[in-house]
C-alpha positions as CSV (number, residue, x, y, z in Angstrom):
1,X,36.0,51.5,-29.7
2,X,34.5,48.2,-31.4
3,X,32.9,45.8,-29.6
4,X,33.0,42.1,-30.3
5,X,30.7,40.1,-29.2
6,X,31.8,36.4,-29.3
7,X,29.9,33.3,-27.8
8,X,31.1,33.7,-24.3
9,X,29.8,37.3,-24.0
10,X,26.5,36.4,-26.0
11,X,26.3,33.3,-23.0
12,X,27.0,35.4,-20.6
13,X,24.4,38.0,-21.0
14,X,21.7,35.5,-21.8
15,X,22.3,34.2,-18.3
16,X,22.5,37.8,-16.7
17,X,19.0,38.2,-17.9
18,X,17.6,35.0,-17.5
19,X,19.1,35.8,-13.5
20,X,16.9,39.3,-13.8
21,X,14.3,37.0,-14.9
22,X,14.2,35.1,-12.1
23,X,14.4,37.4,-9.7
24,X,11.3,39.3,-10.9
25,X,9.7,36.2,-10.6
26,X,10.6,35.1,-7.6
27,X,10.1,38.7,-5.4
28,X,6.6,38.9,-7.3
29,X,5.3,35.6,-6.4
30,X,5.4,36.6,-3.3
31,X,3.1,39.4,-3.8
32,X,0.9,37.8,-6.7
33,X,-0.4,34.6,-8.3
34,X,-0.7,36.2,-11.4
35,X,1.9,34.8,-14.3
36,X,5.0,36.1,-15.2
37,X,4.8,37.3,-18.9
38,X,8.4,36.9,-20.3
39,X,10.3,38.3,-22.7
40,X,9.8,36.2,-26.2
41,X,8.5,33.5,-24.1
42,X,5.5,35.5,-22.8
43,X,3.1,33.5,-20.8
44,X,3.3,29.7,-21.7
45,X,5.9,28.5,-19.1
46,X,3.4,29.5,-16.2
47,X,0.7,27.9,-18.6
48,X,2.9,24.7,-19.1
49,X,4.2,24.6,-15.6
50,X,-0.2,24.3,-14.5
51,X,-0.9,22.6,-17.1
52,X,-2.2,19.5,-15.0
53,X,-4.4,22.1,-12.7
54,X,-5.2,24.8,-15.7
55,X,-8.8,25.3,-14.7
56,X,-8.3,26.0,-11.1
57,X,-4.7,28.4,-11.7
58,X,-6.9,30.0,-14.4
59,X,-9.6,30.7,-11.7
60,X,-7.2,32.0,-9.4
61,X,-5.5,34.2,-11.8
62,X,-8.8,35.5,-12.4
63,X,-10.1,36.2,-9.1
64,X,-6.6,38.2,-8.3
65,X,-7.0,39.8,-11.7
66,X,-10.8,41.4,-11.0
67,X,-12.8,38.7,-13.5
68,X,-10.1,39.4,-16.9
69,X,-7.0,38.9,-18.0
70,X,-4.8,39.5,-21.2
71,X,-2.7,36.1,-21.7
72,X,0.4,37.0,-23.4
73,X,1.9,33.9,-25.8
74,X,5.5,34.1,-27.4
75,X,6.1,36.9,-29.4
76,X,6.0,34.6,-32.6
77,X,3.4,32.2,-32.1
78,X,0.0,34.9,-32.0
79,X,-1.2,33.6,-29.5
80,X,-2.4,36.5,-27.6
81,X,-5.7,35.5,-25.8
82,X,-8.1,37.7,-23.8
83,X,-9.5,35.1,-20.8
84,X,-12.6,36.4,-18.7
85,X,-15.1,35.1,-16.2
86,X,-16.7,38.6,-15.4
87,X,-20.6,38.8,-16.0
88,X,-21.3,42.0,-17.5
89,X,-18.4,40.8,-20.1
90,X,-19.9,37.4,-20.6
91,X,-23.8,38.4,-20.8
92,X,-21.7,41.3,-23.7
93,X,-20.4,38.7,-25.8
94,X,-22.9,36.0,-25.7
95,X,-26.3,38.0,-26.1
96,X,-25.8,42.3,-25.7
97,X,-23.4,42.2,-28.8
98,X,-23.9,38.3,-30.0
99,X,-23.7,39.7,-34.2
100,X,-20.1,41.1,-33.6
101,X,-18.6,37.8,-31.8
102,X,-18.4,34.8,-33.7
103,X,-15.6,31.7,-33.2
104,X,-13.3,33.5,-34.8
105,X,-10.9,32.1,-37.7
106,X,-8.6,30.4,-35.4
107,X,-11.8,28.7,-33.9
108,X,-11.6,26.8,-37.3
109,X,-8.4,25.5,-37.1
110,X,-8.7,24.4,-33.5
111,X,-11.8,22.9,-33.5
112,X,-11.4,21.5,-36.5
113,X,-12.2,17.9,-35.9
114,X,-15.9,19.2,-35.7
115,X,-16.3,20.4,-39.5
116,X,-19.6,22.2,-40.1
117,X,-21.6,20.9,-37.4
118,X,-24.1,22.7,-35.3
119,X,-20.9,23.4,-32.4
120,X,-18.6,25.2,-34.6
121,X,-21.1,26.8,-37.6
122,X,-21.7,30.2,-37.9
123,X,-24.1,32.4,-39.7
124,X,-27.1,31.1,-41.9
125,X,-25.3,27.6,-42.0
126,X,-25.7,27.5,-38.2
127,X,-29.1,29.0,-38.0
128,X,-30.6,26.4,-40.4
129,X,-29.3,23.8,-38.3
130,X,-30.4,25.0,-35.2
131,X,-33.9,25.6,-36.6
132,X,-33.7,22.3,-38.2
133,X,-32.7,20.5,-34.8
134,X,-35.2,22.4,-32.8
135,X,-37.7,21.3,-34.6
136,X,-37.2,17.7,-34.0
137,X,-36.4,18.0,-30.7
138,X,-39.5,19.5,-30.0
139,X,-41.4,16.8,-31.4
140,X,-43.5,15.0,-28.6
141,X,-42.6,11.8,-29.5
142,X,-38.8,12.5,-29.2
143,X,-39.4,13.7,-25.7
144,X,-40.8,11.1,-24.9
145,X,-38.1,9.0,-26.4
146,X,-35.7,10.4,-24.0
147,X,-37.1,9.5,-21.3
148,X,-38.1,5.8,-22.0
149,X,-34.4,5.3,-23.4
150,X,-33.2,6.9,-20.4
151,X,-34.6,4.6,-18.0
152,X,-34.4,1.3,-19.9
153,X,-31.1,1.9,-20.2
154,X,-30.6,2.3,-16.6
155,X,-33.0,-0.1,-15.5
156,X,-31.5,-3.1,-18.1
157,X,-27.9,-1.7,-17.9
158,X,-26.9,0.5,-15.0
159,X,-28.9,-0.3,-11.9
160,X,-27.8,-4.2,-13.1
161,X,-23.9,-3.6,-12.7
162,X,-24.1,-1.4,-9.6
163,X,-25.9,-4.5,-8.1
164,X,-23.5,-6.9,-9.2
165,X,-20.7,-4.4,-8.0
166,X,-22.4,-4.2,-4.7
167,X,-22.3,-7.9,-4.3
168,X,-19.2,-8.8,-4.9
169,X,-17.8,-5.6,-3.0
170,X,-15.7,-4.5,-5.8
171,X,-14.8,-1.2,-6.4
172,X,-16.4,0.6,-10.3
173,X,-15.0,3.8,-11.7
174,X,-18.4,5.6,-12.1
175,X,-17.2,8.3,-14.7
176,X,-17.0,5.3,-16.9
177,X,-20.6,3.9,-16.5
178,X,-21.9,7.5,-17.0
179,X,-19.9,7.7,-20.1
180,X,-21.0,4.8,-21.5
181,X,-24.8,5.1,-20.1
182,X,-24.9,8.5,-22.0
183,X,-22.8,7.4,-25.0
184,X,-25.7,4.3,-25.4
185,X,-28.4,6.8,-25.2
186,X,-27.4,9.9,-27.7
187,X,-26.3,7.1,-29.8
188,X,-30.1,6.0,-30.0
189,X,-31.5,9.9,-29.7
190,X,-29.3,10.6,-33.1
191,X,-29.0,7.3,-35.0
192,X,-31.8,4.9,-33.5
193,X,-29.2,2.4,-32.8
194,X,-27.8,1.5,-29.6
195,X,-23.9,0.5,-29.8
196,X,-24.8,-1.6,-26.3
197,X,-21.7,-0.5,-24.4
198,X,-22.9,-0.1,-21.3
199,X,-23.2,-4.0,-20.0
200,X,-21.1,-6.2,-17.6
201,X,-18.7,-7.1,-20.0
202,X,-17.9,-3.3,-20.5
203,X,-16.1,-4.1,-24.4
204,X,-13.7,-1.7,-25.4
205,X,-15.5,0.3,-28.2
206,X,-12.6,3.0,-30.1
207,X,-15.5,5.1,-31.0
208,X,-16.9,5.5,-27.6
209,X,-13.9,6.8,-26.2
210,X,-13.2,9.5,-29.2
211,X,-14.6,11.9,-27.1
212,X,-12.0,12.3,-24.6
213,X,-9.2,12.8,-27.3
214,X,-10.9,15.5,-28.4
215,X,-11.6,17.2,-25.4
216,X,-7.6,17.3,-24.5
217,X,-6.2,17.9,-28.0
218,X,-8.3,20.6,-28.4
219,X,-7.7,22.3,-24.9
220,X,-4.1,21.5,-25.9
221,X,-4.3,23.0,-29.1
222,X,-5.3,26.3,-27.0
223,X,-2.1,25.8,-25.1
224,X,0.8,25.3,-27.8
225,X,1.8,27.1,-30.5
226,X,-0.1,26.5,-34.0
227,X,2.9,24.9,-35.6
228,X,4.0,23.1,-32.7
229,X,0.2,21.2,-32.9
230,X,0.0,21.5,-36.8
231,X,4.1,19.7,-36.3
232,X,2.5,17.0,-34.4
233,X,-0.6,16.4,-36.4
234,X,2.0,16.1,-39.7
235,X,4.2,13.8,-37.5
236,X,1.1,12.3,-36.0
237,X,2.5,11.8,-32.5
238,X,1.0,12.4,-28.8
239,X,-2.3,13.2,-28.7
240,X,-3.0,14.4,-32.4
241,X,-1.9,10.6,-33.7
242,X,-4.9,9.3,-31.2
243,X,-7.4,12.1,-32.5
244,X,-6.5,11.0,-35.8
245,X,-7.1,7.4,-35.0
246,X,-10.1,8.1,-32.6
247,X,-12.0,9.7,-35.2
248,X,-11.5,7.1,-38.0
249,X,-13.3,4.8,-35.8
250,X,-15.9,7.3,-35.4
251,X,-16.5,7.6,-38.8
252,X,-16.7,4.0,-39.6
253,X,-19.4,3.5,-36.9
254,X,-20.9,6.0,-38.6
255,X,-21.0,4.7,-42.0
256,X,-22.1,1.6,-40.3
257,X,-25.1,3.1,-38.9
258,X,-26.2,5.1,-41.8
259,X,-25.8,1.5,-44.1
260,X,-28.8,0.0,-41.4
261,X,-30.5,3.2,-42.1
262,X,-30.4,2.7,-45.5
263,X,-31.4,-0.9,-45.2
264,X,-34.0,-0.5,-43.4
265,X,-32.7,-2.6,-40.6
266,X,-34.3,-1.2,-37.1
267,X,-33.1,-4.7,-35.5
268,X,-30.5,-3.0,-33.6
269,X,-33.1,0.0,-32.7
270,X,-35.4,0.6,-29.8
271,X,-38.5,-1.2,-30.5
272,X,-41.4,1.0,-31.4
273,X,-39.2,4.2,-31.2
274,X,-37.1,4.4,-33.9
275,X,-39.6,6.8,-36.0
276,X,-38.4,9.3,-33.8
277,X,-34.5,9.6,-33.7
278,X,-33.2,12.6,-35.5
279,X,-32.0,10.4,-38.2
280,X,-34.9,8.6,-39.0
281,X,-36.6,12.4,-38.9
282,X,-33.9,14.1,-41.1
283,X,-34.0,11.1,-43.4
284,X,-37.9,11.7,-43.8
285,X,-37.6,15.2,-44.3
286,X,-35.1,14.2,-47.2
287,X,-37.6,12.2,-48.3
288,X,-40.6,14.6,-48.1
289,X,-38.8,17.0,-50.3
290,X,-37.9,15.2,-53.1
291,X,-33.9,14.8,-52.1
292,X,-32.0,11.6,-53.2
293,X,-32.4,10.1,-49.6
294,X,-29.7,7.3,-50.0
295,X,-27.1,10.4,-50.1
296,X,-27.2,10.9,-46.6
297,X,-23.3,9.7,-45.5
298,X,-22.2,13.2,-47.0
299,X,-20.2,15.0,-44.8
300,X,-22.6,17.7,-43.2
301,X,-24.7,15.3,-42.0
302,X,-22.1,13.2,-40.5
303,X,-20.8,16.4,-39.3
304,X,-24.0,17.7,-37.4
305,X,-24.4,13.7,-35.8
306,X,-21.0,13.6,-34.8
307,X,-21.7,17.3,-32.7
308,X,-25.0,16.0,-31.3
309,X,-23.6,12.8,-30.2
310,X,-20.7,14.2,-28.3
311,X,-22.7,17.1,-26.6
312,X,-25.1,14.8,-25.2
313,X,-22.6,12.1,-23.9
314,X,-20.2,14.8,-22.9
315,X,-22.3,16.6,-20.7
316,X,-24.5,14.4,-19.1
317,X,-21.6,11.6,-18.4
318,X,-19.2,15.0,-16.7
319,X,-22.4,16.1,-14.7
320,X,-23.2,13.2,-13.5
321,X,-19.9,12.2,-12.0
322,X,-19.3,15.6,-10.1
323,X,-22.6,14.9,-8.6
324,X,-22.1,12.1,-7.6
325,X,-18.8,12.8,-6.3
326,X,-20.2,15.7,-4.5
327,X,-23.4,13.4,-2.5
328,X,-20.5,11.4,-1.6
329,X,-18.7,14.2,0.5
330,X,-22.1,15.6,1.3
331,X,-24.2,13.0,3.1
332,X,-26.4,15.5,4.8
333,X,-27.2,16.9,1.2
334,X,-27.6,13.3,0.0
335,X,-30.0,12.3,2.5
336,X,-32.3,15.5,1.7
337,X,-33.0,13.9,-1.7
338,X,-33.5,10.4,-0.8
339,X,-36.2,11.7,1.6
340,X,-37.3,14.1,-1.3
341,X,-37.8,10.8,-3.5
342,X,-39.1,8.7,-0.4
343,X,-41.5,11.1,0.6
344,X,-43.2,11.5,-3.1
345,X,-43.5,8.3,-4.0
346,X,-43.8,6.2,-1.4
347,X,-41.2,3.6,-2.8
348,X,-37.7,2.3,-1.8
349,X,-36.8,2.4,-5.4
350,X,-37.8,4.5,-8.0
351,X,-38.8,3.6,-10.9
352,X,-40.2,6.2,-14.2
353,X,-43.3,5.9,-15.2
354,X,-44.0,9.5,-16.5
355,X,-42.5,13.4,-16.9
356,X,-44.8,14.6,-14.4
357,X,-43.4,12.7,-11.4
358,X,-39.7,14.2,-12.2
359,X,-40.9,17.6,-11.4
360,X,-41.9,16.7,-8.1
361,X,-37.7,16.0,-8.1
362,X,-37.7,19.5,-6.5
363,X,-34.7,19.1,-4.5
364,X,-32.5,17.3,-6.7
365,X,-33.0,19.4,-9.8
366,X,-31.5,22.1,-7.4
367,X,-28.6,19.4,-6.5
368,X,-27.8,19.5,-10.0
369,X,-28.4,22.6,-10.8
370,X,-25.3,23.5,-8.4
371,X,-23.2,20.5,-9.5
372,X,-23.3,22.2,-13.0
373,X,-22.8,25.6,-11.5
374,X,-19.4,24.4,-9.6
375,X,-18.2,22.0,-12.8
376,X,-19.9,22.9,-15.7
377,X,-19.0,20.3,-18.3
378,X,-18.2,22.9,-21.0
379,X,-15.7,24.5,-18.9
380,X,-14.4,27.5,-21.7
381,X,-16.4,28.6,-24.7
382,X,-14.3,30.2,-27.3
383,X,-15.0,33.4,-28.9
384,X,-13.7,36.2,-31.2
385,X,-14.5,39.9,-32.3
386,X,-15.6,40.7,-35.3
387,X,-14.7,44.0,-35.3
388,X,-12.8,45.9,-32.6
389,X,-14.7,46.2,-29.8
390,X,-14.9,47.5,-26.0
391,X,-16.2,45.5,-23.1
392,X,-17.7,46.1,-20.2
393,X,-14.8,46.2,-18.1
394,X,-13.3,49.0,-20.4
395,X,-10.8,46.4,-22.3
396,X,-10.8,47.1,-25.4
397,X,-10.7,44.2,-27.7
398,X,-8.8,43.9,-31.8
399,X,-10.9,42.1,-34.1
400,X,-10.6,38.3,-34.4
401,X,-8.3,38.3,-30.9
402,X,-9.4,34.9,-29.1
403,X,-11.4,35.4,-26.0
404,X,-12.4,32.8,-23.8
405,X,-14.9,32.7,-21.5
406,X,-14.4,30.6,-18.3
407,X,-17.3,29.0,-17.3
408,X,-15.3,27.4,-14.7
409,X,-14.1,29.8,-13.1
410,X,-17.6,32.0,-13.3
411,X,-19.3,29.4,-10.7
412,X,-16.4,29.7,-8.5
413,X,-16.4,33.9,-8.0
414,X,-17.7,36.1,-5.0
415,X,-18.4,38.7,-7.1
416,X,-21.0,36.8,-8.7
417,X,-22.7,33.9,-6.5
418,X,-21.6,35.4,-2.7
419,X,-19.0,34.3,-0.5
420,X,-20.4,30.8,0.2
421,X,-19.5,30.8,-4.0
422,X,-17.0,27.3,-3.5
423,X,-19.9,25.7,-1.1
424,X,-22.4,22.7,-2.4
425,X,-25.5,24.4,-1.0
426,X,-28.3,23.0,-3.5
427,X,-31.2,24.9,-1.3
428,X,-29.3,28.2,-3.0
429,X,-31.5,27.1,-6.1
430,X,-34.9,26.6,-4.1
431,X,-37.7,29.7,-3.3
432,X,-39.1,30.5,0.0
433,X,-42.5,29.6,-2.3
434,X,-40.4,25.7,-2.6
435,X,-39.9,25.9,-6.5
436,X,-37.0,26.7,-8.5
437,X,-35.3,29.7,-8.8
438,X,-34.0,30.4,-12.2
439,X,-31.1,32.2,-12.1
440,X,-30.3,35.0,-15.6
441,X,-28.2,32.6,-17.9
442,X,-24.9,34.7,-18.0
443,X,-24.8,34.0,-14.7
444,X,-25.5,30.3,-14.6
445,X,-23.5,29.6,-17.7
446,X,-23.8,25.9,-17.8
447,X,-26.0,25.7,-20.5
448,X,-24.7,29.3,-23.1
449,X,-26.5,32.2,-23.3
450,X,-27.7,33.9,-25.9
451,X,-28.8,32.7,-28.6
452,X,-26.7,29.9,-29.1
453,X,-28.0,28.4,-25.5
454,X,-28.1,25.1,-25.5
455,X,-31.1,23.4,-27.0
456,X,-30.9,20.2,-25.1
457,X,-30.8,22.0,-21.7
458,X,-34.2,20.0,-20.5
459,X,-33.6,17.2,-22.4
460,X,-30.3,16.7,-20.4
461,X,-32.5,17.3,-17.1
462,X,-35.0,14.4,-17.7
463,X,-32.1,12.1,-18.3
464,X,-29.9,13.5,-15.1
465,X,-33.1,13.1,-12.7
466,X,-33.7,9.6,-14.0
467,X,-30.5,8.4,-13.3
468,X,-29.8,10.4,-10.0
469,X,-33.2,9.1,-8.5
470,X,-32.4,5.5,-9.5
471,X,-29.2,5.0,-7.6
472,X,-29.9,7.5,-4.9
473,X,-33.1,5.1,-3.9
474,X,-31.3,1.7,-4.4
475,X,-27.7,2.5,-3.4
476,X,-24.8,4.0,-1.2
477,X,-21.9,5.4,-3.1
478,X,-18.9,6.0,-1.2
479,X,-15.6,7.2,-2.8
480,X,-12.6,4.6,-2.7
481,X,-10.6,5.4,-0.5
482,X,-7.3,7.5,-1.1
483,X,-8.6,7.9,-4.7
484,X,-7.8,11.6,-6.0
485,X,-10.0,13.8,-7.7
486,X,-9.1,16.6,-9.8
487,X,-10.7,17.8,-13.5
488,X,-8.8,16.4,-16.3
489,X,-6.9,19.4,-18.7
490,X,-9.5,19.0,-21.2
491,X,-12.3,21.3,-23.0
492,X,-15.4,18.8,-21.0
493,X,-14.6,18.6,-17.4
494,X,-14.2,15.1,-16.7
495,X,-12.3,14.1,-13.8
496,X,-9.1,13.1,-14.5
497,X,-9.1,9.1,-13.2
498,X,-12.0,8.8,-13.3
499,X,-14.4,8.4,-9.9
500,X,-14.1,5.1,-8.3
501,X,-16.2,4.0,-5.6
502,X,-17.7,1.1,-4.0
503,X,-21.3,0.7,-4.0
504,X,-23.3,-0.6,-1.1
505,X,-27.2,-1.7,-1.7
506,X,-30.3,0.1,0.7
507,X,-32.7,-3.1,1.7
């Protein structure tokens, strides 16, 4: 007997299953967190549905799922993911068996924005930057350059504005000060030139504020399907139209800088230390081995300056805020550090004067060691197989499958940091001997592992302590009240309105 299937039956048993569906659903959520994977559909309507709270549904998938989980996309879209916070599978990938997991091709196409440049090379390209970077990071005089620009930036900038703020009882969003504060100094670190946007006036720079656009259109690009993004790049709508816009700001500052470089105009430089930012130092080495040195707007090097730019205000500017935020709900904790900075130096407010007093800064370096450990500000780092591969856990793994590791969700697991895991407890970090306790870095992920850890892990230190002292010795900082805090759906973990507070001063 023939059967004909005309619209109404078609209709009718799309809805029958869709009814199924839902029913699995429902009597499963009762029993699990863990997302339904669909038929076609797969995974993305649980992603889409959490997409404002990814990180923490992602951590408690995880934690219900034993530390890894395969994330099924639609059927047509490849975008089958492997997503892990377990530590014998992170300290695998990011040191064990480092050769056979590299960013993977689609790494390419979703980080895109960051061409070659030291975050998204690979192989001998990547290893001659790192070496080249290293080296002029490890120059004295650039140490010492971070410091100095670190506190005359807060001392002429920051601790300025949080007085005035403190006055006039007003309430500041601190994520922004930090942003700008760290924006000002990787600005002078890399090009020798400070774009001065951290003052009272805080101007509206387009190229300070790049940063953020990338963060969410490339956590978004993880999200949607390739041609959905690719779609909205062509169209240049949502948040791929203010990428594009955001970075063609960027590069004109860029050009801008280079031009005084050119020049020879320091006017807008640090006095006395402008020998010493990395592109006074690559321009020399240019120089030193017989290269055209006026050539140097191509694009690697505007590349590699965009990278190092964005790590350091990035990270610094998302630390510094959940810290912050976290004093603020932890007085008692707060109080241990102001003593800490009281009690070596004698002084109601701190002030820099060399790298040897920050490591007295016992206490606080173990403050921030577990503000990065709850919100590290690279929350996932993206990786793929080279070839097929098993991992720890037994999951075995094709080659160039996207696995991401979730540093978020690391910091937040019993498995790995106890049962007081979601607690601020700073003294974790501190030795019955009263020094440091370094934990193994696929453990503490904040900063990679392996050998692509990050290279600026002290340098980011130096200019954490120097802040965190200075306002912890001068001010009160008190949340506003009824303002909500939750991470922004984004690749850096800044919070999502920012942090606004009122600021009271200590006399």
């Amino acid at each position: 007997m023939e059967v004909v299937y005309n619209t109404a039956t078609v209709i009718s048993i799309v809805l029958y299953l869709m009814l199924l569906c839902y029913r699995y659903a429902v009597g499963r959520k009762e029993k699990s967190s863990l997302p339904t994977n669909w038929p076609i559909l797969g995974m993305i309507p649980a992603l889409l549905k959490n997409i404002g709270r990814l990180h923490q549904v992602t951590t408690e998938v995880l934690e219900q799922s034993g530390g890894t989980i395969w994330f099924k996309g639609p059927w047509f879209a490849n975008m089958d993911m492997m997503v892990t916070s377990d530590r014998a599978n992170v300290h695998y990938i990011l040191t064990k068996n480092f050769p056979n997991f590299s960013k993977g091709p689609e790494f390419k196409k979703i980080f895109d924005i960051f061409g070659d440049g030291i975050f998204a090379a690979e192989h001998e390209s990547w290893e001659s930057q790192r070496r080249s970077t290293k080296a002029l990071m490890m120059q004295p005089g650039f140490q010492e350059l971070v410091a100095t620009t670190s506190w005359n930036k807060v001392e002429t900038s920051l601790i300025p504005i949080m007085e005035l703020v403190s006055e006039t009882g007003t309430e500041v969003d601190v994520q922004e000060l930090f942003q700008r504060f760290a924006f000002d100094c990787s600005c002078i670190l890399v090009l020798g030139h400070d774009p001065t946007s951290l003052s009272k006036e805080l101007p509206h720079l387009p190229h300070e504020k790049v940063f953020a656009d990338v963060g969410e259109a490339v956590l978004y690009r993880h999200i949607l399907p390739q041609i959905v993004w690719k779609l909205q790049r062509w169209l240049q709508v949502g948040k791929e139209r203010k990428l594009k816009e955001g970075m063609e700001h960027f590069d004109r500052f860029l050009c801008h800088c280079f031009s005084l470089k050119q020049q020879g105009d320091t006017a807008a430089t640090e006095p006395g230390r402008q020998d010493f930012d990395i592109l006074s130092s690559t321009m020399r080495a240019v120089e030193v081995n017989g290269d055209d040195a006026p050539n140097i707007s191509q694009v690697s090097w505007r590349d590699n300056m965009f990278n190092l730019i964005g790590a350091g205000k990035d990270t610094i500017s998302a630390t510094l805020t959940w810290f912050f935020w976290l004093l603020a709900t932890h007085p008692a904790e707060e109080e241990k550090i102001r003593l800490e900075i009281c009690t070596n130096f004698q002084v109601g407010k701190w002030k820099f004067t060399n790298m040897k007093e920050l490591r007295k800064l016992i206490y606080l370096h173990g403050a921030l060691c577990e503000a990065l450990r709850l919100f590290p500000p690279v929350a996932i780092q993206h990786k793929a197989p080279v070839e097929h591969d098993i991992l720890p856990t037994g999951h075995h793994i094709k080659p160039n499958t996207i696995t991401l590791l979730s540093f978020y969700s690391m910091g937040r697991m019993e498995s790995i940091w106890g049962k007081d895991c979601l607690q601020f407890k700073p003294g974790r970090w501190i030795s019955e001997t009263g020094s440091i306790k370094i934990e193994p870095s696929y453990k503490f992920t904040a900063f990679n592992a392996g050998p692509r850890s990050c290279l600026g892990k002290e340098m980011s230190f130096t200019q954490m302590k120097i802040v965190a002292a200075a306002i912890i010795s001068r001010f009160k900082v008190q949340v506003a009240a009824g303002h909500p805090v939750c991470p922004n759906a984004s690749i850096i973990l800044h919070m999502k309105r920012g942090l606004k507070v009122k600021v009271s001063k200590y006399e």
